[in-house]
C-alpha positions as a printed NumPy array, in Angstrom:
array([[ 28.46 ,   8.216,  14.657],
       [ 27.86 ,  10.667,  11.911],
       [ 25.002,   9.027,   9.239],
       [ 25.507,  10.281,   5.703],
       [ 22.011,   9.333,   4.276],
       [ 19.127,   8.849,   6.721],
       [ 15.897,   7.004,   4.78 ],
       [ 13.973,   8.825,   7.009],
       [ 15.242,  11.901,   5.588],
       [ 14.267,  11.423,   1.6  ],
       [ 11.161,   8.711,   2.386],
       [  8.256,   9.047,   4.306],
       [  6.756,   6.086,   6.101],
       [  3.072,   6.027,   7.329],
       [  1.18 ,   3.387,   9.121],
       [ -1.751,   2.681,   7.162],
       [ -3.828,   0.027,   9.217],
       [ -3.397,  -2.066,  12.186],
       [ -5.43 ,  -5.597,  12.644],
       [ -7.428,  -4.587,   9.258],
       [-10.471,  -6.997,   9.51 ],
       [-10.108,  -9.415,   5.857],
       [-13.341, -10.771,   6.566],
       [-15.026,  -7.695,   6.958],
       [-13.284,  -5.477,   4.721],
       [-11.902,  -2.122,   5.303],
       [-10.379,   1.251,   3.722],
       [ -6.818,   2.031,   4.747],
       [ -5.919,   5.535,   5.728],
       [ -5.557,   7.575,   2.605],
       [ -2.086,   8.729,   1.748],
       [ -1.249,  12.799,   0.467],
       [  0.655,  12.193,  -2.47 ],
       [  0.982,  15.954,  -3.018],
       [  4.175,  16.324,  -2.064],
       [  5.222,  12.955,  -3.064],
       [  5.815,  11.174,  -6.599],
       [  6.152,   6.912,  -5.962],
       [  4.431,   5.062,  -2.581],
       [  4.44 ,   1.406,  -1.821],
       [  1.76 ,  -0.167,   0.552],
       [  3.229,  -3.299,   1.973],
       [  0.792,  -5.594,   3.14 ],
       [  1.615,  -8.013,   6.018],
       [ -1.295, -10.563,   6.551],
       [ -0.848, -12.473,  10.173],
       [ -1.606, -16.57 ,  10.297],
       [ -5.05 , -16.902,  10.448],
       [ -5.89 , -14.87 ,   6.992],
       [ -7.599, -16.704,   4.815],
       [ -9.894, -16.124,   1.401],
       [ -9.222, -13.792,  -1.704],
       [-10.185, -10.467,  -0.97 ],
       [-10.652,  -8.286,  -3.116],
       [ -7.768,  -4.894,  -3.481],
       [ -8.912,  -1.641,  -4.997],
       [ -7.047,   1.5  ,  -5.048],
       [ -8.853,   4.767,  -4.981],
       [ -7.967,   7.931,  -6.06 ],
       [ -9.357,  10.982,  -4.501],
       [ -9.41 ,  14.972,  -3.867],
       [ -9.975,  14.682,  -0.193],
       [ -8.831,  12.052,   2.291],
       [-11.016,   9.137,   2.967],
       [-12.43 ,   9.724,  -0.578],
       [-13.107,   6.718,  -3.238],
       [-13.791,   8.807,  -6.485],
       [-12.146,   6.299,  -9.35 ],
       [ -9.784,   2.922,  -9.086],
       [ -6.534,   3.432, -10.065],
       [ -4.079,   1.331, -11.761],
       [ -1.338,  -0.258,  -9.685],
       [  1.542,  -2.495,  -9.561],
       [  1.255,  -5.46 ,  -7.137],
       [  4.265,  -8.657,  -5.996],
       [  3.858, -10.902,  -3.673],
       [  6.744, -12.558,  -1.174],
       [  7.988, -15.874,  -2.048],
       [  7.874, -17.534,   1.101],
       [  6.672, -16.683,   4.6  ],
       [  8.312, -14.18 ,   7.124],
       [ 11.027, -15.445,   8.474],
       [ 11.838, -18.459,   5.769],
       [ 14.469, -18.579,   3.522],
       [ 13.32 , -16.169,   0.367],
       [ 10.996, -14.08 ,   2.142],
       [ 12.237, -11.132,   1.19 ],
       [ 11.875, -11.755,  -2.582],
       [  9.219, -10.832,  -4.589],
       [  7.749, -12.418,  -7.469],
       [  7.092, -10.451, -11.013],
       [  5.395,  -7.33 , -10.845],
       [  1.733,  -7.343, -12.285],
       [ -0.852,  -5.225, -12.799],
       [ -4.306,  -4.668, -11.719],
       [ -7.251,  -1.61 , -11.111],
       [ -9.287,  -4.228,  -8.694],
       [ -6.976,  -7.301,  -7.441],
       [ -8.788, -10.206,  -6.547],
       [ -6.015, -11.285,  -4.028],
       [ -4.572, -14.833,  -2.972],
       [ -4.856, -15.05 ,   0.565],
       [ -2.831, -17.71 ,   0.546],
       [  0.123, -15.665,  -0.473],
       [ -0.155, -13.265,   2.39 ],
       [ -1.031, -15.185,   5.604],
       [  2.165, -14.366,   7.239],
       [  3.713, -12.878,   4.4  ],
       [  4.05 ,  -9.603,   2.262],
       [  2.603,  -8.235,  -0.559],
       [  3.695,  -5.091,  -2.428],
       [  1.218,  -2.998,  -3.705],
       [  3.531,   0.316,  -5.862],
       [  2.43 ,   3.419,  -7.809],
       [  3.018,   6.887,  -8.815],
       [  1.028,  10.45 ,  -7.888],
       [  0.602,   9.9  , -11.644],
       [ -1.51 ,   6.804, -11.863],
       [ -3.958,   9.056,  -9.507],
       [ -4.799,  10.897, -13.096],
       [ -7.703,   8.794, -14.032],
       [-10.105,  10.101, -16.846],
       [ -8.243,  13.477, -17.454],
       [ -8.491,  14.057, -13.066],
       [ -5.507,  14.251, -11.363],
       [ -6.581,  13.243,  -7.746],
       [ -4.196,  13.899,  -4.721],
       [ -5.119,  11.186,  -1.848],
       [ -4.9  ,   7.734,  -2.331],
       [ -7.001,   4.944,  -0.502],
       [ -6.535,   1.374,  -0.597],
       [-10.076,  -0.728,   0.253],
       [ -9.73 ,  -4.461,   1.067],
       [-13.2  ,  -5.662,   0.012],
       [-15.479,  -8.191,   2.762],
       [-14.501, -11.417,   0.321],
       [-11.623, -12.807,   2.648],
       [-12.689, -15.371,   4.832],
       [-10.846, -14.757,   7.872],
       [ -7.995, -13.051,   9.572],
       [ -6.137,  -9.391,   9.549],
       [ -3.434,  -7.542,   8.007],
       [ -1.452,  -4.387,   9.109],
       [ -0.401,  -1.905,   6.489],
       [  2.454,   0.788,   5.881],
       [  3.121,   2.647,   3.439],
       [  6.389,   4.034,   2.082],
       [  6.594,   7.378,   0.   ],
       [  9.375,   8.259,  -1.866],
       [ 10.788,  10.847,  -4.336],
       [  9.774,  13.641,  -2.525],
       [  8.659,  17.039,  -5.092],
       [ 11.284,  19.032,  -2.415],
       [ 14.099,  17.528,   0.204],
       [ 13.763,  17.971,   3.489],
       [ 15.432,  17.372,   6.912],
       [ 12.424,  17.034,   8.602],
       [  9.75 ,  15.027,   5.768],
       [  6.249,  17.043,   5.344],
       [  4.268,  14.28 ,   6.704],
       [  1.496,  12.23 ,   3.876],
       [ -0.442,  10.68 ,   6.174],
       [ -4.458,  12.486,   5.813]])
C-alpha cells in the first residue's frame, strides 16, 4: 500500500510528560522550535485530576530554561474522552499564565497552540519552549504531547524537537 502523505513526514510529535503530578506541579520537557514554526501541547488529564492549576509557557535559549512567559492560545474539549463531542473544542482564548479548570480536563483534552514567534518576548527571540503546570491543582496527573508543525525545511526523516 503506497501512502501519499505520511503526518509523520511534515509533523513532528514529542512526548512531553507522562503521569505529570497536578498537585505538585511540574515543567514539561522543553520543545526546539528551531527548526519548527507552529506546536500544539495537548493535554490529557486522567479521572482523578482535580483543582485549577495554574499553565505558564516559557520561553527560553536553552532547554529546561524559564526566561519569560509567552503568550499562547488555549481550547478545551467539550465533553470527556470517549463521549459524544469529545473531539471538539471550544473557542480559542488567550492567556501568558492560565489559571486552568480542572474540571475541563479530568479525562479530557485541552489544547494549548503557538508559534516559534510568540517565543519573541521583549525584543528576544528564544528557541525552547517549556510548559510549567504550577502546585495549585488539587489532585491527579496528566500526560502531555506535543505536535510540531510547519517545518523551516521538509524532510523524510523529521529533525527531531524534543531537548
Amino acid at each position: 500500500m503506497a501512502v501519499k502523505n505520511r503526518f509523520s513526514e511534515s509533523h513532528g510529535i514529542l512526548g512531553l510528560t507522562v503521569d505529570g503530578d497536578w498537585n505538585a506541579g511540574f515543567d514539561s520537557d522543553s520543545i526546539d522550535m528551531s527548526k519548527y514554526n507552529h506546536a500544539c501541547i495537548i493535554i490529557v488529564g486522567n479521572a482523578t485530576l482535580a483543582g485549577n492549576g495554574v499553565l505558564t509557557l516559557y520561553g527560553g535559549a536553552t532547554a529546561g530554561a524559564k526566561t519569560a512567559a509567552a503568550t499562547f492560545s488555549y481550547r478545551y474539549a467539550a465533553a470527556t474522552i470517549g463521549s459524544a463531542s469529545s473531539d471538539v473544542f471550544g473557542a480559542a482564548a488567550t492567556s501568558a499564565a492560565l489559571t486552568s479548570v480542572g474540571a475541563s480536563i479530568t479525562s479530557a483534552v485541552m489544547l494549548i497552540e503557538f508559534e516559534a514567534a510568540d517565543l519573541n518576548i521583549s525584543g528576544t527571540q528564544y528557541r525552547y519552549a517549556t510548559l510549567n503546570v504550577s502546585a495549585a491543582g488539587t489532585a491527579g496527573a496528566c500526560n502531555i504531547v506535543a505536535i510540531v508543525s510547519e517545518p523551516r525545511y521538509a524532510e523524510a526523516i523529521m529533525d527531531t524537537a524534543q531537548a
